[in-house]
N, C-alpha and C positions, 0 to 999 in steps of 0.2 A: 333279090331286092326286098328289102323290108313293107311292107303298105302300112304309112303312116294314119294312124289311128284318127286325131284330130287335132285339132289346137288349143292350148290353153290360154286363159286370158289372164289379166291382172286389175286390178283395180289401180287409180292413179297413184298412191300414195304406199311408198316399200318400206320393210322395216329397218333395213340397211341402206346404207349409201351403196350406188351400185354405178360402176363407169359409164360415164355420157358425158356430154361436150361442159358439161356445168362442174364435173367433178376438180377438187384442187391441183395441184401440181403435184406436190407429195404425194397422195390418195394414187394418181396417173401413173407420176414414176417409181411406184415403190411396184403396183402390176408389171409395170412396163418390163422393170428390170428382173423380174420372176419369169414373167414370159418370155424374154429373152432368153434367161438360162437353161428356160427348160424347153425351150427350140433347139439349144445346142445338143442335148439329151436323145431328145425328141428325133432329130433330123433323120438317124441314121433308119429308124422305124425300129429300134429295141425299147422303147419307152412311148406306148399308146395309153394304159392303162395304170391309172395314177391314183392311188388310193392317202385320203387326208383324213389323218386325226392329230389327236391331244392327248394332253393327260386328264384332263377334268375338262367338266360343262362348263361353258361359258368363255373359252379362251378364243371365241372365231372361229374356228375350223369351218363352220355353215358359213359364213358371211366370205370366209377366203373361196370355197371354192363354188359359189355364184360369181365371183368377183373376177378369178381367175377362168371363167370358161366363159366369162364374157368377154374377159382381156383377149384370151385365144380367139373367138369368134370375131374380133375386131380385126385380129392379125388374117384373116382368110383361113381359120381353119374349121372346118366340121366339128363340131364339137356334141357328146352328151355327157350331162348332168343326173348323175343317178344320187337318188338318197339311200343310203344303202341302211342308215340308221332304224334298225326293223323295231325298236323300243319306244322312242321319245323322236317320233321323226318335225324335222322343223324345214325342210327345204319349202314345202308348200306355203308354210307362213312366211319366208323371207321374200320369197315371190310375189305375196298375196294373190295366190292361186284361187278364184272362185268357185268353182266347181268341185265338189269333191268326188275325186276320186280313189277305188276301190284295187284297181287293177293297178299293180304294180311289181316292182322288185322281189317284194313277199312270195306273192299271188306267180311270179314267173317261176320262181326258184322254187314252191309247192306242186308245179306245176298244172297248176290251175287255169294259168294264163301264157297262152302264145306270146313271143317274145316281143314281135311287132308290135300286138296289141297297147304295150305296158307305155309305149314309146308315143309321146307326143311334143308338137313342137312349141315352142315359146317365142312369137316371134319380138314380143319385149327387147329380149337380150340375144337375138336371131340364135340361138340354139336347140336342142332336142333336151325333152328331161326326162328321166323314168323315177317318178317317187315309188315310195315307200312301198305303199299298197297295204291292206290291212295287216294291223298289228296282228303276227305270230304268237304261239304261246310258248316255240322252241326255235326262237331267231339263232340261236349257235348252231343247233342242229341242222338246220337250212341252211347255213351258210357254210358250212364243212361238205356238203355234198361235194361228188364230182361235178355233179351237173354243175354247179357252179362256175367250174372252171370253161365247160364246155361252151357257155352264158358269156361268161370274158372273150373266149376266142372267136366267136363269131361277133362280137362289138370291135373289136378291133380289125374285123376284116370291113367294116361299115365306116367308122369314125376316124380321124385323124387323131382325136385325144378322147378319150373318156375320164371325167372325172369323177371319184368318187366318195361322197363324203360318209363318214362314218360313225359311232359313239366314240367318247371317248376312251382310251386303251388302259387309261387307269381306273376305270371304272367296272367298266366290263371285256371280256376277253373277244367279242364278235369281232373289231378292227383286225388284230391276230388271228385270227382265223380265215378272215377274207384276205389278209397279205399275201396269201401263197399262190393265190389265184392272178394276182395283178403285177405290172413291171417295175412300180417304184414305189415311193412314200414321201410322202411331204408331212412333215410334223408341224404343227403347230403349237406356239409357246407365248402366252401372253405375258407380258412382260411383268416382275414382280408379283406373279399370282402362284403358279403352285411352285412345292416343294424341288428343289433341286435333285434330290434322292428320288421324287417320283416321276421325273424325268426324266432320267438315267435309266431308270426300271422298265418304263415304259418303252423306251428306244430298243433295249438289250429284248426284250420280249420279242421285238421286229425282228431284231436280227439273227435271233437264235432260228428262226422259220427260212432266212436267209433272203427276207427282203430287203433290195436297193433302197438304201435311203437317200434318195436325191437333194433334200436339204431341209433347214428347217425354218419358220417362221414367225420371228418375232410379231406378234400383233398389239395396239395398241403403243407400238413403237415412241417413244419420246426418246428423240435424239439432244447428244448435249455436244459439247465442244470435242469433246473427245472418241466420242464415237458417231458413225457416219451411218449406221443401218446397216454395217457387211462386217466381218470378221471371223476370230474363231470361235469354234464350240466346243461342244465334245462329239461332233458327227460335221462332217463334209465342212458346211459352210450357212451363214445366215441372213436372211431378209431382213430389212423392218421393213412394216407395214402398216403405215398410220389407221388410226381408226375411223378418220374426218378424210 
């Protein structure tokens, strides 16, 4: 059994919209129906460990997966929230996490820090989160270790889902490196933002590593008559996910 470190707190005011009884209907049902799919996924216990990114900064990936281990932890599941982004990490801010903390994801995968320790709970969004923890100055080399993998499989003997969020894949190469370690991938694709070719690029990098790509997600979603927020892509199948 893990010994839970402490709690973190929040300030009143988040920088995302984040699910609670006030959120839209849209906003509800575009989680609802992500959560749902990925309970079908999920069920069999081959998919605990869910790793989320993009192609560039700025497309959501951070705002989706607070939003989506909140969706989870409404549904009765265990859930933790790991920032794996060792660079430019933002889960703390999306939180508004007051406390700063040192020990984390970095600090465990250095092995500086016990794994318990890095873990605390949020009860905001009743979940567990492991941020960042201080910025690395060889985040790919950290995160290609074995130990890495060994990090995942004892989270998974703990958690019902672990999420994880990550830099973007067109940016930097650390998302792909961490894929090999986790059970699927959820991409994120803000609508009319990046290039088609560097989305394409970016998915084929996953899959060359021979990560599951569970689906992908439109963010920023604006639905028009002709399309409903589901169809095809060029992988599995697609979300929207309004931004309100």
């Amino acid at each position: 059994m893990f010994r839970k470190k402490a709690m973190l707190s929040a300030s009143n005011h988040n920088k995302i919209d984040i699910l609670d009884d006030n959120s839209s209907f849209s906003f509800v049902e575009g989680y609802r129906s992500l959560r749902t799919n990925l309970s079908f996924m999920t069920y069999s216990g081959d998919v605990k460990t869910i790793l989320v990114s993009s192609s560039l900064p700025g497309e959501g990936k951070s705002s989706v997966s607070v939003n989506l281990a909140r969706s989870l932890s409404m549904a009765g599941k265990k859930v933790l929230l790991i920032d794996a982004d060792l660079r430019s990490p933002s889960v703390h801010k999306y939180l508004r996490i007051r406390k700063k903390v040192q020990d984390g994801f970095s600090t465990v995968l250095a092995g500086r820090t016990k794994l318990e320790d890095a873990i605390y709970m949020f009860p905001p969004l009743e979940i567990d989160v492991m941020l960042s923890g201080s910025i690395p100055p060889n985040a790919s080399e950290l995160l290609s270790r074995e130990h890495t993998g060994e990090i995942m499989s004892e989270l998974k003997e703990k958690y019902d889902v672990v999420i994880i969020d990550t830099p973007p894949a067109g940016v930097v190469t650390d998302a792909v490196v961490l894929s090999r370690y986790v059970d699927g991938l959820l991409f994120i694709v803000k609508q009319n933002y990046a290039e088609i070719d560097l989305i394409k690029h970016a998915l084929k990098s996953f899959e060359q590593t021979g990560t599951k790509v569970l689906g992908v997600v439109m963010s920023d979603y604006k639905s028009t008559k002709d399309t409903r927020g589901s169809g095809s892509y060029a992988y599995d199948y697609t979300y929207g996910v309004d931004s309100k």
